[in-house]
C-alpha positions, 0 to 999 in steps of 0.5 A: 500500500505504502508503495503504491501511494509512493509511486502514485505521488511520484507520478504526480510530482513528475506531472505537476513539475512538468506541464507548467515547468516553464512558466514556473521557471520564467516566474522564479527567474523574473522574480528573482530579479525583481529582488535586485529591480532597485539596483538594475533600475539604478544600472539602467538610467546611468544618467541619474546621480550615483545615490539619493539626495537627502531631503527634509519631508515637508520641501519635497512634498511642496514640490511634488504638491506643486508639479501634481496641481500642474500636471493633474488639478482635477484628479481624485488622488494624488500620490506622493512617494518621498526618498527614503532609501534604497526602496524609494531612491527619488521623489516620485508622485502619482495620480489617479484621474478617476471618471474625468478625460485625464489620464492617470500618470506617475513620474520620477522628479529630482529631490532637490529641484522638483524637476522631472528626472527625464528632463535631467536626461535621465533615459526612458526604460523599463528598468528592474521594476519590467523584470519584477512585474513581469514574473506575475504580469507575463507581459502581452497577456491580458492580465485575467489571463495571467492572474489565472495562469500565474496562480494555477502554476503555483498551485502546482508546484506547491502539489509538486513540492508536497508530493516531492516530500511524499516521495523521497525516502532519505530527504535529509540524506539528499542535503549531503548527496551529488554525485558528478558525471553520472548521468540521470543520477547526477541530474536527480541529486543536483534537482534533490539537492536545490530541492531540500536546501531551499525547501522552506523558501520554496514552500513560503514563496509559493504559499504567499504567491497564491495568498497574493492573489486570493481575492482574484482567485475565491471572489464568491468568497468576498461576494457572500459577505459584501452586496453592492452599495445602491447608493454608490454604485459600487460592487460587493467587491469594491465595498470591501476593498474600502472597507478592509484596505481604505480605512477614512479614505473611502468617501466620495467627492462633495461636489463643493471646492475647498482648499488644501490645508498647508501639510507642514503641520500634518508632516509636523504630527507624523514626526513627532508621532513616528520620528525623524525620516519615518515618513514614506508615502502621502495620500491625498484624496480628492485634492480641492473638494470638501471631502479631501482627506491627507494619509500620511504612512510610515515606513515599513521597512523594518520587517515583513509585516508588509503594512504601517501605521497611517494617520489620516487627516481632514484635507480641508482643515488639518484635523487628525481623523483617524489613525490606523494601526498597522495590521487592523485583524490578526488575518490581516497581519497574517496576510500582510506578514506573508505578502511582506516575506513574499516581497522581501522589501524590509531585507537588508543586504544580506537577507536579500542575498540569500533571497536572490541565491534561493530564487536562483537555486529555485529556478534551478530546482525547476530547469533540472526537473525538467532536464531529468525529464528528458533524459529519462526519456531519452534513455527509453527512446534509446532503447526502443530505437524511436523518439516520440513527439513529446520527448522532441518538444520538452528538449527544445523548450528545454534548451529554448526556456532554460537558456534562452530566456536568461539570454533575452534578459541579457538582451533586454540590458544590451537594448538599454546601452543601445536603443536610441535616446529619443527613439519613441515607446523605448521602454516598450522596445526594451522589453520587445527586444527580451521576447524578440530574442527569446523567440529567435533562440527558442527557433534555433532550438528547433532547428538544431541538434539538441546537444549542439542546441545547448552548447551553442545557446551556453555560448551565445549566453556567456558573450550576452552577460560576459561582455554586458561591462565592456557594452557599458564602458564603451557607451556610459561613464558609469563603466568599472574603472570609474564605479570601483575607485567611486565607491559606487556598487550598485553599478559596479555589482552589475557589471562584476555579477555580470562578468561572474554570470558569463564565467558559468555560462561559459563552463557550462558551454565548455562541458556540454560542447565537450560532452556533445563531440562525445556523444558525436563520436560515440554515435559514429562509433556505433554507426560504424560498428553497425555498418562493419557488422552488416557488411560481414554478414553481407559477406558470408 
C-alpha cells in the first residue's frame, strides 16, 4: 500500500513539475530579479546621480504638491512617494484621474529641484521594476489571463513540492548527496539537492504567491459577505476593498471646492508621532473638494509585516481623523506578514542575498526537473530505437526556456546601452527586444541538434552577460574603472555579477560542447560498428 501511494505521488510530482515547468521557471527567474529591480533600475538610467539626495519631508512634498496641481488639478488622488532609501531612491508622485478625460500618470522628479528626472536626461526604460512585474504580469497577456495562469502554476508546484516530500525516502540524506558525471543520477541529486536546501523558501514563496492573489482567485468568497452599495454604485467587491484596505479614505467627492490645508503641520504630527525620516508615502484624496482627506504612512521597512501605521487627516482643515494601526485583524497581519516575506522589501543586504541565491537555486530546482525529464526519456527512446513527439518538444523548450530566456534578459540590458535616446515607446522596445530574442533562440532550438542546441545557446549566453561591462564602458561613464575607485556598487555589482554570470555560462558551454563531440563520436562509433557488422554478414 505504502508503495503504491509512493509511486502514485511520484507520478504526480513528475506531472505537476512538468506541464507548467516553464512558466514556473520564467516566474522564479523574473522574480528573482525583481529582488535586485532597485539596483538594475539604478544600472539602467546611468544618467541619474550615483545615490539619493537627502531631503527634509515637508520641501519635497511642496514640490511634488506643486508639479501634481500642474500636471493633474482635477484628479481624485494624488500620490506622493518621498526618498527614503534604497526602496524609494527619488521623489516620485502619482495620480489617479478617476471618471474625468485625464489620464492617470506617475513620474520620477529630482529631490532637490522638483524637476522631472527625464528632463535631467535621465533615459526612458523599463528598468528592474519590467523584470519584477513581469514574473506575475507575463507581459502581452491580458492580465485575467495571467492572474489565472500565474496562480494555477503555483498551485502546482506547491502539489509538486508536497508530493516531492511524499516521495523521497532519505530527504535529509539528499542535503549531503551529488554525485558528478553520472548521468540521470547526477541530474536527480543536483534537482534533490536545490530541492531540500531551499525547501522552506520554496514552500513560503509559493504559499504567499497564491495568498497574493486570493481575492482574484475565491471572489464568491468576498461576494457572500459584501452586496453592492445602491447608493454608490459600487460592487460587493469594491465595498470591501474600502472597507478592509481604505480605512477614512473611502468617501466620495462633495461636489463643493475647498482648499488644501498647508501639510507642514500634518508632516509636523507624523514626526513627532513616528520620528525623524519615518515618513514614506502621502495620500491625498480628492485634492480641492470638501471631502479631501491627507494619509500620511510610515515606513515599513523594518520587517515583513508588509503594512504601517497611517494617520489620516481632514484635507480641508488639518484635523487628525483617524489613525490606523498597522495590521487592523490578526488575518490581516497574517496576510500582510506573508505578502511582506513574499516581497522581501524590509531585507537588508544580506537577507536579500540569500533571497536572490534561493530564487536562483529555485529556478534551478525547476530547469533540472525538467532536464531529468528528458533524459529519462531519452534513455527509453534509446532503447526502443524511436523518439516520440513529446520527448522532441520538452528538449527544445528545454534548451529554448532554460537558456534562452536568461539570454533575452541579457538582451533586454544590451537594448538599454543601445536603443536610441529619443527613439519613441523605448521602454516598450526594451522589453520587445527580451521576447524578440527569446523567440529567435527558442527557433534555433528547433532547428538544431539538441546537444549542439545547448552548447551553442551556453555560448551565445556567456558573450550576452560576459561582455554586458565592456557594452557599458564603451557607451556610459558609469563603466568599472570609474564605479570601483567611486565607491559606487550598485553599478559596479552589475557589471562584476555580470562578468561572474558569463564565467558559468561559459563552463557550462565548455562541458556540454565537450560532452556533445562525445556523444558525436560515440554515435559514429556505433554507426560504424553497425555498418562493419552488416557488411560481414553481407559477406558470408
Amino acid at each position: 500500500m505504502k508503495e503504491t501511494f509512493r509511486a502514485s505521488m511520484a507520478w504526480l510530482h513528475t506531472w505537476a513539475g512538468l506541464l507548467l515547468g516553464w512558466v514556473l521557471y520564467f516566474m522564479f527567474v523574473t522574480g528573482t530579479a525583481g529582488y535586485l529591480d532597485t539596483e538594475i533600475d539604478r544600472w539602467m538610467q546611468p544618467e541619474l546621480p550615483p545615490v539619493a539626495q537627502a531631503m527634509e519631508p515637508a520641501p519635497a512634498a511642496e514640490k511634488a504638491l506643486a508639479l501634481l496641481a500642474q500636471r493633474a488639478p482635477q484628479a481624485d488622488r494624488w500620490f506622493i512617494s518621498l526618498p527614503t532609501g534604497r526602496e524609494a531612491l527619488h521623489l516620485s508622485v502619482f495620480w489617479q484621474a478617476g471618471k474625468g478625460p485625464q489620464a492617470d500618470g506617475d513620474l520620477d522628479l529630482d529631490a532637490a529641484s522638483g524637476a522631472p528626472l527625464a528632463s535631467l536626461g535621465a533615459r526612458a526604460t523599463g528598468g528592474g521594476q519590467f523584470l519584477y512585474q513581469m514574473h506575475w504580469q507575463l507581459h502581452y497577456l491580458p492580465r485575467g489571463v495571467s492572474d489565472w495562469l500565474v496562480g494555477v502554476a503555483a498551485m502546482f508546484l506547491l502539489v509538486a513540492l508536497v508530493t516531492g516530500i511524499v516521495v523521497h525516502k532519505k530527504i535529509f540524506a539528499d542535503f549531503f548527496t551529488f554525485r558528478p558525471g553520472k548521468g540521470q543520477r547526477s541530474w536527480l541529486d543536483a534537482h534533490n539537492l536545490m530541492s531540500v536546501l531551499t525547501l522552506p523558501f520554496q514552500l513560503m514563496i509559493t504559499w504567499s504567491g497564491l495568498v497574493f492573489m486570493m481575492f482574484v482567485y475565491l471572489p464568491l468568497v468576498v461576494s457572500a459577505h459584501y452586496a453592492p452599495d445602491a447608493a454608490t454604485g459600487k460592487s460587493g467587491r469594491e465595498v470591501f476593498f474600502n472597507e478592509t484596505f481604505e480605512g477614512g479614505l473611502h468617501l466620495e467627492r462633495a461636489g463643493r471646492p475647498a482648499p488644501l490645508a498647508p501639510l507642514q503641520p500634518m508632516l509636523a504630527l507624523a514626526e513627532a508621532r513616528w520620528g525623524a525620516d519615518k515618513l514614506s508615502r502621502i495620500d491625498i484624496r480628492y485634492p480641492g473638494d470638501a471631502n479631501a482627506r491627507v494619509a500620511l504612512r510610515a515606513r515599513e521597512d523594518s520587517s515583513p509585516l508588509s503594512s504601517s501605521e497611517t494617520l489620516v487627516f481632514d484635507g480641508t482643515n488639518g484635523a487628525l481623523l483617524h489613525v490606523l494601526p498597522a495590521a487592523g485583524s490578526t488575518p490581516k497581519a497574517v496576510r500582510d506578514v506573508l505578502l511582506g516575506l513574499h516581497e522581501g522589501l524590509y531585507a537588508g543586504p544580506l537577507l536579500r542575498g540569500l533571497y536572490v541565491l534561493s530564487g536562483l537555486m529555485g529556478a534551478a530546482m525547476i530547469a533540472t526537473g525538467l532536464v531529468l525529464w528528458a533524459v529519462k526519456r531519452r534513455q527509453r527512446a534509446a532503447k526502443a530505437g524511436r523518439v516520440h513527439g513529446g520527448l522532441w518538444l520538452v528538449e527544445r523548450l528545454n534548451v529554448g526556456g532554460i537558456i534562452g530566456l536568461p539570454v533575452g534578459i541579457a538582451a533586454y540590458f544590451w537594448a538599454n546601452r543601445l536603443l536610441p535616446l529619443a527613439l519613441s515607446d523605448r521602454a516598450a522596445w526594451e522589453a520587445h527586444v527580451l521576447f524578440i530574442v527569446w523567440a529567435a533562440l527558442l527557433l534555433h532550438a528547433a532547428l538544431r541538434p539538441v546537444a549542439r542546441a545547448w552548447s551553442e545557446q551556453a555560448t551565445v549566453a556567456a558573450l550576452a552577460f560576459g561582455l554586458l561591462p565592456v557594452l557599458n564602458a564603451l557607451t556610459t561613464h558609469r563603466h568599472l574603472g570609474a564605479s570601483l575607485p567611486q565607491g559606487d556598487w550598485v553599478m559596479a555589482g552589475f557589471d562584476l555579477a555580470m562578468l561572474a554570470l558569463g564565467a558559468v555560462f561559459a563552463g557550462l558551454a565548455r562541458h556540454l560542447a565537450r560532452k556533445a563531440r562525445n556523444a558525436a563520436r560515440q554515435s559514429a562509433s556505433a554507426t560504424l560498428m553497425t555498418v562493419e557488422a552488416s557488411t560481414a554478414g553481407a559477406i558470408r
